[in-house]
C-alpha positions, -999 to 999 in steps of 0.1 A, spaced: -347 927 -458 -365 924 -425 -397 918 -448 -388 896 -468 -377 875 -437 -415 872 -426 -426 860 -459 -436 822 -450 -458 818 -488 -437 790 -503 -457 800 -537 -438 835 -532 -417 851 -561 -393 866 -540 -362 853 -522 -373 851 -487 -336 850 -468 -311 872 -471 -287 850 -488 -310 842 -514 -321 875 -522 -285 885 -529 -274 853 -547 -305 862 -573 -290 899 -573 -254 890 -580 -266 862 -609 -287 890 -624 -262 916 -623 -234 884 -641 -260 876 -666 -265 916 -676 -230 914 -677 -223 886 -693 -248 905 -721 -232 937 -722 -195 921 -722 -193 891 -736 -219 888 -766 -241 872 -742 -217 843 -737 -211 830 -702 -177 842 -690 -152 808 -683 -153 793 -653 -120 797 -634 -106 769 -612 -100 778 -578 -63 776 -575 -63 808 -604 -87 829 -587 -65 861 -569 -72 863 -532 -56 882 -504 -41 918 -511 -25 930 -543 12 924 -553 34 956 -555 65 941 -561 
């Protein structure tokens, strides 16, 4: 990570912060996803107000 920091070439092909380098490795790891489970099809968006947060429900 620390090298990719130091990279200043704005012609590069890599991510150079840290947040971009694991933005590309999450959308590359949906899209093989989205391959291997879903026909290739995006999966559907979900609005924020469905989207599970905090710990699970037991009851």
């Amino acid at each position: 990570m620390v090298a990719l920091q130091r990279i200043d070439d704005e012609d590069a092909d890599v991510p150079v912060s840290l947040s971009a380098y694991v933005e590309a490795a999450v959308l590359a790891q949906l899209r093989r996803d989205e391959r291997e489970y879903n026909n290739g099809a995006q999966f559907p968006q979900l609005r924020n107000k469905n989207l599970k947060s905090g710990p699970p429900v037991t009851k």
